[in-house]
Structures are given as C-alpha cells and as structure tokens.
MDTraj code that builds the backbone (N, CA, C; nanometers):
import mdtraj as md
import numpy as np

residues = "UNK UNK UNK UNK UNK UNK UNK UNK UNK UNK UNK UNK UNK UNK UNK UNK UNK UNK UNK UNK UNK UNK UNK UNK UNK UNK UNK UNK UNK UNK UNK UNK UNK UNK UNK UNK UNK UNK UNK UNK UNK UNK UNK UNK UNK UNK UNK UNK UNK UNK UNK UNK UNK UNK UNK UNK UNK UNK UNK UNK UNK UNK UNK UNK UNK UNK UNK UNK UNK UNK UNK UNK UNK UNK UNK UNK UNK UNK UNK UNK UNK UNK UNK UNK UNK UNK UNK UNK UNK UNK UNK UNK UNK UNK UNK UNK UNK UNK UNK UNK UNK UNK UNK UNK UNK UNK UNK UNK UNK UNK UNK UNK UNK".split()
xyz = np.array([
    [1.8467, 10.4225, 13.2947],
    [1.8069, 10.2832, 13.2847],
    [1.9301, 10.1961, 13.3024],
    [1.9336, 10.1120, 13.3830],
    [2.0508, 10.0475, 13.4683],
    [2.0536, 9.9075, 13.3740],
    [2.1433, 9.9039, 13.2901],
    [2.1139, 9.7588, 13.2385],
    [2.1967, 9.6405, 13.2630],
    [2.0675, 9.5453, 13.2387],
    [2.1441, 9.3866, 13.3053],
    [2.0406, 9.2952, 13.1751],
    [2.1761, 9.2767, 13.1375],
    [2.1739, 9.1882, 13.0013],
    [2.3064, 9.1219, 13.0378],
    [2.3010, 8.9430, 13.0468],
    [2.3865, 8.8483, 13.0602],
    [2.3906, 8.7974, 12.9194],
    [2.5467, 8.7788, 12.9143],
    [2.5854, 8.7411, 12.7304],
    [2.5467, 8.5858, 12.7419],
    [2.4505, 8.5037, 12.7323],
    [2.4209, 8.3705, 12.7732],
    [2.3270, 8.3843, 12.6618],
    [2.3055, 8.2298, 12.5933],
    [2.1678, 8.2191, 12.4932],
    [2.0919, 8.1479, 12.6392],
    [2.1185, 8.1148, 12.7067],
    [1.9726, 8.0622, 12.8407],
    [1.8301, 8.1622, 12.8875],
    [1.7411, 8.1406, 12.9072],
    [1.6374, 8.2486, 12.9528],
    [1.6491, 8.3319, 13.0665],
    [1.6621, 8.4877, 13.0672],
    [1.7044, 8.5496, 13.1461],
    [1.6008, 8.6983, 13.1429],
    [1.5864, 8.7073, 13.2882],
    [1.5195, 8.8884, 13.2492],
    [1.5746, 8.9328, 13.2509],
    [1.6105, 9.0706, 13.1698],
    [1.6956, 9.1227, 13.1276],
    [1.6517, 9.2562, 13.0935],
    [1.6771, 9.3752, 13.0954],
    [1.6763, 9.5215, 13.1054],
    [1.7760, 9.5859, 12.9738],
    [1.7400, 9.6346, 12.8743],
    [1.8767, 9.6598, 12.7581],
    [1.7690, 9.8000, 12.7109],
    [1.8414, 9.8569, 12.6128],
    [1.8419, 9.9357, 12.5041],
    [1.8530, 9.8843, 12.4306],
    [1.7740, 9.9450, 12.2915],
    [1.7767, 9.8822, 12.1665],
    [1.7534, 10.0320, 12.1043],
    [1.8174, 9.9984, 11.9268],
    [1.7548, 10.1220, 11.8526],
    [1.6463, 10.1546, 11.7959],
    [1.5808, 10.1923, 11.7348],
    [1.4608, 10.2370, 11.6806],
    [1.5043, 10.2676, 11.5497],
    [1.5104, 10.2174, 11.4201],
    [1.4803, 10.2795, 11.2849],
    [1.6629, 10.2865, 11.2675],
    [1.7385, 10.1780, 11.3517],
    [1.8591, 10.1299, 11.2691],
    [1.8372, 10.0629, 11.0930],
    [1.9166, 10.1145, 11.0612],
    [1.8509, 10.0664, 10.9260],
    [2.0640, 9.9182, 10.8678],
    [1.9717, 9.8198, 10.9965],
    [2.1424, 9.6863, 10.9281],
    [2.0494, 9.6062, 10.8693],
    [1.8958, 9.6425, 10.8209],
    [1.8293, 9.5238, 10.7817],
    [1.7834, 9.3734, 10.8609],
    [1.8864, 9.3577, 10.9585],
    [1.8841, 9.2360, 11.0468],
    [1.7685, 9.2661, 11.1418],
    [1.7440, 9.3639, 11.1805],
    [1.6460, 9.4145, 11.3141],
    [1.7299, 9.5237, 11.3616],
    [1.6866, 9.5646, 11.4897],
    [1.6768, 9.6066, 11.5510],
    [1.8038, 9.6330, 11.6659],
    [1.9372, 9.7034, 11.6558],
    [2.0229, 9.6598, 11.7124],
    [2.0218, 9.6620, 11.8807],
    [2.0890, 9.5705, 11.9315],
    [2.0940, 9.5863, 12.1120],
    [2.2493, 9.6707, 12.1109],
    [2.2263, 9.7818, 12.1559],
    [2.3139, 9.8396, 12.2063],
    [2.4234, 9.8141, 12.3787],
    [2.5355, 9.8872, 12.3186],
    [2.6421, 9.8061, 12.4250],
    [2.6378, 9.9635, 12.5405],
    [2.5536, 9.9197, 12.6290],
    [2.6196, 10.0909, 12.6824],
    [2.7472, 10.1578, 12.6878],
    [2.8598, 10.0772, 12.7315],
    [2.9523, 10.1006, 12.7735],
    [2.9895, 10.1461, 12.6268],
    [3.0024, 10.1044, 12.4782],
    [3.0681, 10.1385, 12.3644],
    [2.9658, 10.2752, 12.2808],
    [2.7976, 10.2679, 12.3228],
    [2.6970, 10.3253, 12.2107],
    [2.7337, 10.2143, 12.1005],
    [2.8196, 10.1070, 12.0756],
    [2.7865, 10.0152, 11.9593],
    [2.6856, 9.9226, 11.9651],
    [2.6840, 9.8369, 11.8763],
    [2.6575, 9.7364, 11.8626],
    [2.6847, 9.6120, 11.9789],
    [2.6322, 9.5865, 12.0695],
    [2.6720, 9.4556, 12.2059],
    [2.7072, 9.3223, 12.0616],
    [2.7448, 9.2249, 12.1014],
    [2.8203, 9.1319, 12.0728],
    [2.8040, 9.0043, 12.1517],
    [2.7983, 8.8802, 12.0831],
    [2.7996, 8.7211, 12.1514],
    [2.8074, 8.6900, 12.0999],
    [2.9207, 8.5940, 12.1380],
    [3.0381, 8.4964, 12.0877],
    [3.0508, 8.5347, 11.9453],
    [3.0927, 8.6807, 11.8856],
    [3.1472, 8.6997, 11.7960],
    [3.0190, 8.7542, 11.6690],
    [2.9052, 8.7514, 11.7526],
    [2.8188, 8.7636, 11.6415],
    [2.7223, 8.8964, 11.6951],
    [2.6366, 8.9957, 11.6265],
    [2.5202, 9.0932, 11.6597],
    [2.4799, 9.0590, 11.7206],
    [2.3746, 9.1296, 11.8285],
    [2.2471, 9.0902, 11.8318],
    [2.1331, 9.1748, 11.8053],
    [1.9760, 9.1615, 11.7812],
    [1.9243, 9.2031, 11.7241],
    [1.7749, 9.1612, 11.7988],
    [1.7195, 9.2572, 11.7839],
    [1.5358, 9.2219, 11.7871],
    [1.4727, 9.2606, 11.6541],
    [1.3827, 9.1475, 11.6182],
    [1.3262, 9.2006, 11.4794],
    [1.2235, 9.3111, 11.4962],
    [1.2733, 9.3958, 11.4032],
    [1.2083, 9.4943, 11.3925],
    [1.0689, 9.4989, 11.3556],
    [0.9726, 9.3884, 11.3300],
    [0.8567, 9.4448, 11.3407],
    [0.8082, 9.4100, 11.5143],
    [0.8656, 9.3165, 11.5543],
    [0.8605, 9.3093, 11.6995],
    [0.8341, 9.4309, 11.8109],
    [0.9358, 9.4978, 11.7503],
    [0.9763, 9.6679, 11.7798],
    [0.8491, 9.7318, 11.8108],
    [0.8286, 9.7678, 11.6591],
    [0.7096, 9.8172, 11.5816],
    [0.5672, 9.7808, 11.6431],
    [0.5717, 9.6920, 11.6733],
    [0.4294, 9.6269, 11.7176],
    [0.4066, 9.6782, 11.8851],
    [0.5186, 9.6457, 11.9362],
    [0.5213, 9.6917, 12.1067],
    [0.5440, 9.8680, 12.0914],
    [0.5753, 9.9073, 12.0427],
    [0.5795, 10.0667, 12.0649],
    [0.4550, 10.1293, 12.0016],
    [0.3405, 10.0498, 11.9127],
    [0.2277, 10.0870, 11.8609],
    [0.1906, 10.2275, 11.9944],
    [0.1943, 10.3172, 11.8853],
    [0.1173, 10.4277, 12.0147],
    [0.2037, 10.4986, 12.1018],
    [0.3175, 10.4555, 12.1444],
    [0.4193, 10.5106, 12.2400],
    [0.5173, 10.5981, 12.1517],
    [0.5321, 10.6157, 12.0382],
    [0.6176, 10.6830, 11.9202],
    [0.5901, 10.8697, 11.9488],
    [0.6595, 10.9486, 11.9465],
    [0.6600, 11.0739, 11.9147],
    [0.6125, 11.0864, 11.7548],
    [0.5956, 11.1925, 11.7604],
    [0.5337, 11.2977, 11.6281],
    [0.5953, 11.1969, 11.5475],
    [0.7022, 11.3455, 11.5951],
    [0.8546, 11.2986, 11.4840],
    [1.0049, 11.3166, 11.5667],
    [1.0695, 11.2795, 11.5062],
    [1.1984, 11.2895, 11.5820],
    [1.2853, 11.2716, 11.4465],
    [1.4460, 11.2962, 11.5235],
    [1.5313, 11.3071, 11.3826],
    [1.6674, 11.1859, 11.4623],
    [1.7050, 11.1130, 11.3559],
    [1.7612, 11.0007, 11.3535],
    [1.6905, 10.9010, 11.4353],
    [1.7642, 10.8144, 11.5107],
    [1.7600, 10.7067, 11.5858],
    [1.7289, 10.6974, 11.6984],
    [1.5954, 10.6764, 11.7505],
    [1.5306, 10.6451, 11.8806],
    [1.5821, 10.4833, 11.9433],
    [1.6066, 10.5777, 12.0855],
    [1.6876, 10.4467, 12.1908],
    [1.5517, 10.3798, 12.2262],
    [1.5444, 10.2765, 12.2847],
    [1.4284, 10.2163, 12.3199],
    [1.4519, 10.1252, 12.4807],
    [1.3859, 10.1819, 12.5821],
    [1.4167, 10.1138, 12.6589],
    [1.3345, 9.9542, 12.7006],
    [1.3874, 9.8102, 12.7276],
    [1.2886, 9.7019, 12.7092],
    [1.3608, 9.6491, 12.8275],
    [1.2337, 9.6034, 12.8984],
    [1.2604, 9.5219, 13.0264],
    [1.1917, 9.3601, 12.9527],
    [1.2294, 9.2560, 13.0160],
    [1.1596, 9.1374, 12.9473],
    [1.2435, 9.0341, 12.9716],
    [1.1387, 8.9403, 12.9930],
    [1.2263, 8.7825, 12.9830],
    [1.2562, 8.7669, 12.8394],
    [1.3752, 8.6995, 12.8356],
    [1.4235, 8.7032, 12.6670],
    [1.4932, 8.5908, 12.6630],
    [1.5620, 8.5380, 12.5521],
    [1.6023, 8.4165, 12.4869],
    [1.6859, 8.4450, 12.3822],
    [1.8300, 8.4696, 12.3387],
    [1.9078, 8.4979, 12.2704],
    [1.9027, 8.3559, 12.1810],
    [1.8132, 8.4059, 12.0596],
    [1.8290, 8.2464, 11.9722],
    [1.9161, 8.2791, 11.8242],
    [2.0359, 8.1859, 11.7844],
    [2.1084, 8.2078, 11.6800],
    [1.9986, 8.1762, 11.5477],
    [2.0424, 8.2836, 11.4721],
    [1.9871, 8.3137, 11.3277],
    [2.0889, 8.3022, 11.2017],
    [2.0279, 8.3050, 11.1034],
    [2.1400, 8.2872, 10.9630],
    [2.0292, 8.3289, 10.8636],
    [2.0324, 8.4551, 10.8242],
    [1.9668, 8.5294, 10.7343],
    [2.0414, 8.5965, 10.5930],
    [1.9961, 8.6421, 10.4516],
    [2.0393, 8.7354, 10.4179],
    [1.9666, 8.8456, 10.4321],
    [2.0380, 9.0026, 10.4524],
    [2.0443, 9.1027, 10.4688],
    [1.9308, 9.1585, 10.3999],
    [1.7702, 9.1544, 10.3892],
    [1.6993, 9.1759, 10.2702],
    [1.6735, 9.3413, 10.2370],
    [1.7972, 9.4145, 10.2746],
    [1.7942, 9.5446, 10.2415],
    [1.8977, 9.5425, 10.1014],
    [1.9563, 9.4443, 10.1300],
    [2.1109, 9.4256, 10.0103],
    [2.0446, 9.3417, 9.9477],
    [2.0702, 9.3865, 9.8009],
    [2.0525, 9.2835, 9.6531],
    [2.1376, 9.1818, 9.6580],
    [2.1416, 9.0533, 9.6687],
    [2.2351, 8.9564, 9.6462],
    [2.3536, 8.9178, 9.7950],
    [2.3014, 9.0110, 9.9205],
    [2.3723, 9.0041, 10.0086],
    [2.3925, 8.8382, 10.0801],
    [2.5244, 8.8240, 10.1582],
    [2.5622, 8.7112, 10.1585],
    [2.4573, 8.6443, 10.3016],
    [2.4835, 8.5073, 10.3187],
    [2.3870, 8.4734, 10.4411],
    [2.4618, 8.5383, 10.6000],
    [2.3743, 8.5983, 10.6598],
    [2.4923, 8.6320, 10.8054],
    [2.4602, 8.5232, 10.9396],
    [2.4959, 8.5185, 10.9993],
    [2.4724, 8.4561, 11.1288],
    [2.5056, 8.5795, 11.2057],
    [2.3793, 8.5975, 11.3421],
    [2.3497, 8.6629, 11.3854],
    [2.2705, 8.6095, 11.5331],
    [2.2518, 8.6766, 11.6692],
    [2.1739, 8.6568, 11.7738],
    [2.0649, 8.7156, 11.7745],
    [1.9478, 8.7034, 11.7528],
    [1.7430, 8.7301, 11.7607],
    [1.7424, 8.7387, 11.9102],
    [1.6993, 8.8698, 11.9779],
    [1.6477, 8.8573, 12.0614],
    [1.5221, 8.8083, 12.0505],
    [1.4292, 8.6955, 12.1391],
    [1.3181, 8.6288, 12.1261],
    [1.2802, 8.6840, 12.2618],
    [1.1703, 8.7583, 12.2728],
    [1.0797, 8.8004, 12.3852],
    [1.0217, 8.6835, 12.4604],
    [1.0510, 8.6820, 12.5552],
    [0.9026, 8.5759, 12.6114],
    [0.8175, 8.6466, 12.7041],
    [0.8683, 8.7048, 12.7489],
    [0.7317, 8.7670, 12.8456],
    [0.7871, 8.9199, 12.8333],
    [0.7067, 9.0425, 12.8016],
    [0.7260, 9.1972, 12.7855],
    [0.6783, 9.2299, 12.9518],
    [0.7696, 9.3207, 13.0103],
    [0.7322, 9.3951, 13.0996],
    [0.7011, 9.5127, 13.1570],
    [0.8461, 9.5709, 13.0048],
    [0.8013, 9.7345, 13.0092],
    [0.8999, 9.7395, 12.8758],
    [0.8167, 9.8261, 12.7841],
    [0.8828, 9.9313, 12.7172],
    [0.8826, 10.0809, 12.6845],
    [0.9749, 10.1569, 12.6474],
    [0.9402, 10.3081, 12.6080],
    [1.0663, 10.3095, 12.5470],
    [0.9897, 10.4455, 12.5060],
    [1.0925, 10.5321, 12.4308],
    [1.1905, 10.6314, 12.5306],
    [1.3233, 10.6313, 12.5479],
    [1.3861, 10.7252, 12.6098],
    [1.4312, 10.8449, 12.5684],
    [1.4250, 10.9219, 12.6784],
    [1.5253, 11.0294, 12.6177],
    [1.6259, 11.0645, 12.6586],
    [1.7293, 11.1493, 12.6937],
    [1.8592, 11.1339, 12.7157],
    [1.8180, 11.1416, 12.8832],
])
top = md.Topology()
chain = top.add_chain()
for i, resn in enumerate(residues, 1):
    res = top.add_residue(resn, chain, resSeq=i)
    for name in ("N", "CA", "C"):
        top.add_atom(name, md.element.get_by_symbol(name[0]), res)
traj = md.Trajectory(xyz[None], top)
C-alpha cells in the first residue's frame, strides 16, 4: 500500500495506515511508514478516533489475532486540531493533538504483511 498522506490540515485524499487496538487512549494512531512510529504535524500526533475505526471495520476483523492490527484507509480526510484529556489516565493532563476527520471513505481493510 503506497502511501500519500500530505502533512497539511486542508482537504486531501489521502491513502495511510493506521493501528488497530493502539491502546494512547487518543485514537487510533497514523503511522509514519518510513519510522513504524507515530507520523507527526507541526509537532503534534495524529490520530483517528477509535470508534470511527471500529465502526468501518464492522465485519472485516479476523477471529483473533495477537497485538496490533495495521489498517489500511483510502479517504478524503481533514486533519482537524484537538485538545483532549487522555481518558485512559486518571487525572491525565489536557493534550493537543491532530483527529483525522473522514469525509468521504473509499476503501478500508485490514492488512497483512
């Protein structure tokens, strides 16, 4: 999966990986191919909320699997800034963070290597 994700908050189609059952509380992380980390703009995550996830893969999920499912998402998208606390952490501080915002789905699955 050839990806083209532009670091811009403007509306763009865009082709990425994301994880499946990252557990940063924020969502859903967008992965950097080039690192396997975390991708990055202007200094901050980015993220799809995870029930977002959840809702588009209804049905497309294996049995079972062990750790972290890659997710491949084609889609017009909208990088919109967020400021949340962490609601996995008791008392965690507020973060600022990038929401991937879907606007139009074109394809998703689950990959495998």
């Amino acid at each position: 999966m050839q990806e083209k994700f532009a670091l811009t908050n403007k509306p763009q189609d865009a082709v990425f990986i994301t994880s499946y059952g990252w557990t940063g509380g924020m969502g859903e992380a967008i992965l950097d191919p080039a690192t396997g980390g975390i991708k990055f703009f202007k200094g901050r995550p980015i993220f799809v909320d995870s029930e977002v996830i959840r809702r588009l893969l209804e049905g497309k999920l294996p049995d079972s699997w062990v750790g972290e499912l890659r997710v491949g998402i084609t889609a017009n998208i909208k990088l919109v800034l967020k400021t949340r606390r962490n609601p996995s952490i008791r008392g965690a501080p507020k973060e600022t963070f990038w929401e991937v915002q879907i606007n139009q789905l074109h394809d998703i699955r689950v990959l495998t290597e």
